[in-house]
N, C-alpha and C positions, 0 to 999 in steps of 0.2 A: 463475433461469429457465433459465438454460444447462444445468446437469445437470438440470434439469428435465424438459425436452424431451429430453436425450441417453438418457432410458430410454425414451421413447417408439418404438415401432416406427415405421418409414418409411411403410409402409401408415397408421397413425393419424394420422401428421402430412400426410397428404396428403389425408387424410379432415379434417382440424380445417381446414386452409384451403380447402376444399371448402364446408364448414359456413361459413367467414367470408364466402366470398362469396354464401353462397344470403343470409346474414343480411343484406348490403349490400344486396342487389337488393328484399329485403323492406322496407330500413328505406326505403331511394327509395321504390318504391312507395306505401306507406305514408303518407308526406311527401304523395306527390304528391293521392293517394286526399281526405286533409284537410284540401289546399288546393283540392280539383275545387271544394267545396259551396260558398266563400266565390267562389270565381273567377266558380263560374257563376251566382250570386246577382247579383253586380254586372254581368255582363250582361245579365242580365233585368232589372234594374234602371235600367239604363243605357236598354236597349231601349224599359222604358214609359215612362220620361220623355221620348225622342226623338219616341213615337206620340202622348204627348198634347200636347206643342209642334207637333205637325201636326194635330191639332185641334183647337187653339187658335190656328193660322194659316187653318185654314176660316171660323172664326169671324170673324176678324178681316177677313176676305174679305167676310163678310157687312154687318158691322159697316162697312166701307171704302163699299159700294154704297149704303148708306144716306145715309151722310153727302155720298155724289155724289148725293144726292138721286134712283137711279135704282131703291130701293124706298123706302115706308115702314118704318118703324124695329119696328112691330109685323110684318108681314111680312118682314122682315133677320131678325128675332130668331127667328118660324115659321120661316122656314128654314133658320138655323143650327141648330137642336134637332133639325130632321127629318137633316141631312147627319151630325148627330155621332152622331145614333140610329141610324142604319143602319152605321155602322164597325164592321167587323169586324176581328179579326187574331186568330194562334193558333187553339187549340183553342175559337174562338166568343169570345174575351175582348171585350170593351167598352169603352165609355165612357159618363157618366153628369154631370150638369149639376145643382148646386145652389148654391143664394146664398147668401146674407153672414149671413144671419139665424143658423140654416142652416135654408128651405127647399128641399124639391126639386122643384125645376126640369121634370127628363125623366131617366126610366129607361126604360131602352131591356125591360129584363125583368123590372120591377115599376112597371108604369102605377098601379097602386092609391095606390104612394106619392107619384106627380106634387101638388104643389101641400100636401104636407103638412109643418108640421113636424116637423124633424129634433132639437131644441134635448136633448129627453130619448132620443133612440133611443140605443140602446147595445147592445154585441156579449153574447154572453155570460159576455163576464168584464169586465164590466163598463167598456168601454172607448165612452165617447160619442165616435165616432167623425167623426163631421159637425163636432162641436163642434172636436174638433185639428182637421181639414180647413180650417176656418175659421181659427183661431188660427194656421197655420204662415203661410197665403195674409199676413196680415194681416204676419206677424214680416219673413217672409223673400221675400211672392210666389209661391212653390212649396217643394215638398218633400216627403217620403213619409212615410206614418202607418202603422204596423201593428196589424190590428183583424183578426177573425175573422169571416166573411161566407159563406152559403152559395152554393156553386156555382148556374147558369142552368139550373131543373128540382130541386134537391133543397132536404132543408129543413134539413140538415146544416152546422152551423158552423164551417167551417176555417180556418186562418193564412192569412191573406191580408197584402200589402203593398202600396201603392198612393201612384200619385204626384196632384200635383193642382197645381195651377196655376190662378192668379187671371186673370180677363179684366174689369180695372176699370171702362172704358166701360159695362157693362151690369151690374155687381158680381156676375158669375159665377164660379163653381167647377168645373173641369172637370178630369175624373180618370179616371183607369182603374188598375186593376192585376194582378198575379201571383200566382197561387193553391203557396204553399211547399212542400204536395204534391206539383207539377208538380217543381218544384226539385229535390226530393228524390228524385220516379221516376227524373230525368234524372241523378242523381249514382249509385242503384243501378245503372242501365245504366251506366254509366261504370265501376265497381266491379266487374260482373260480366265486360265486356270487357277490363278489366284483370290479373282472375282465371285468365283463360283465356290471356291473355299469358305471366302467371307461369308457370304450369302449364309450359308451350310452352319460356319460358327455362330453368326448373327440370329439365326433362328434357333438354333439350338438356345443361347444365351439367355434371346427374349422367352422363349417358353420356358424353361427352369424359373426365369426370372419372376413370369405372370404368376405361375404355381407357391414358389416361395411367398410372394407379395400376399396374395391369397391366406397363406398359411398362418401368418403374421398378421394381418389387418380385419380379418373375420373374428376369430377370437378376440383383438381387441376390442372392436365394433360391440360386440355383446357385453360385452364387460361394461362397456360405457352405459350402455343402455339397461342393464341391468343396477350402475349405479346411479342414472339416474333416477331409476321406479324407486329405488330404496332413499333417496333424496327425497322424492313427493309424500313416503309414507305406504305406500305398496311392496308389504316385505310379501305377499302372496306368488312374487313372482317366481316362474318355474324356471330353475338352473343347470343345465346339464354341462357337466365336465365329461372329456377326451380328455385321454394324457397326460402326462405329468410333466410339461415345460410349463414356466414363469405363468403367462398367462393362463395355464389350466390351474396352478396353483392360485391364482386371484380369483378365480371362481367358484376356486371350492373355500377359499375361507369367507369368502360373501355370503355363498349359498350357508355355511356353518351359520 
């Protein structure tokens, strides 16, 4: 490795560890780019399951006023369904109430399905998607299912993930989720703001870079060139030294 390098020109090896560190700052990046989409998964994730435990605490409110006898229990239950139907958050995200069977309950932006079973519905790839909703509430209480579901207005089927959580008193299912789309626009802005980072450090890198090279290869250059005239026999040659680093000090003891 040692004669390896010693044929290399000074300019090249200042250019090769130039290249190591544009390659550092790429492979960070890089890193970081591949952990944004898992990172920021888990806080949307995080996030729906903290809004449906607040829906599921409205509920429970209702569900509470009942049992103090200061509604009826068919009126608690009309009222919970209207306060979870109107929740919003995000870009219009929801929340949505089906049972144990699985029928549903209240959708907030398909009424047509209220009151119908769910036991056969299924995504497009074939994922009965009520059915796990059921099955997690029943294993674990809560938990997230991932099922394909179209957006509020279109008829398009996309990766959706969704948490859900049981409300036993009344054997309800109460869920919302994040459309992995959203996930993914928010990771390309990330990617693209990062880009433009790079760019910003990459220039900066190379121009320090050009200048130091500069600094270090002109001075030698002369040096050279002045041992070579003193090689042929031409000590006439005129020497000027700048500075007092390594190579200002080899030209002033030539020039001596």
């Amino acid at each position: 490795m040692a004669t390896f390098l010693s044929r290399i020109r000074i300019s090249y090896k200042l250019g090769l560890l130039t290249l190591l560190g544009i390659l550092a700052v790429l492979a960070v990046m890089v890193g970081q780019l591949v952990n944004a989409r898992s990172v920021l998964m888990a806080e949307k994730e995080t996030a729906t399951r903290d809004l449906v435990e607040t829906a599921v605490t409205l509920v429970e409110h209702y569900h509470a006023r009942a049992e103090r006898g200061e509604m009826s229990e068919p009126a608690a239950r009309a009222g919970a369904m209207a306060a979870v139907k109107a929740l919003r958050f995000g870009d219009d995200d929801y929340f949505w109430i089906n049972d144990m069977h699985p029928r549903m309950v209240m959708h907030p932006f398909k009424p047509e399905m209220d009151g119908g079973d769910l036991t056969d519905y299924a995504d497009p790839n074939g994922v009965h998607l009520f059915v796990e909703m059921v099955e997690r509430v029943k294993a674990d209480g809560a938990g997230f299912v991932h099922y394909a579901w179209p957006r509020p207005g279109d008829d398009g089927a996309i990766p959706k993930i969704s948490y859900v959580q049981g409300f036993a008193p009344w054997g309800w299912v109460i869920g919302s989720g994040i459309y992995v789309d959203d996930v993914q626009a928010a990771v390309w802005a990330s990617v693209r703001a990062a880009v433009v980072k790079l760019l910003v450090v990459l220039a900066l890198l190379l121009g320090a870079s050009w200048i130091l090279s500069r600094s270090i290869t002109r001075p030698i250059s002369r040096a050279v060139e002045v041992a070579d005239a003193m090689a042929q026999g031409r000590l006439d040659t005129r020497i000027e030294v700048a500075g007092n680093n390594e190579t200002s000090r080899l030209l002033g003891s030539m020039r001596d």
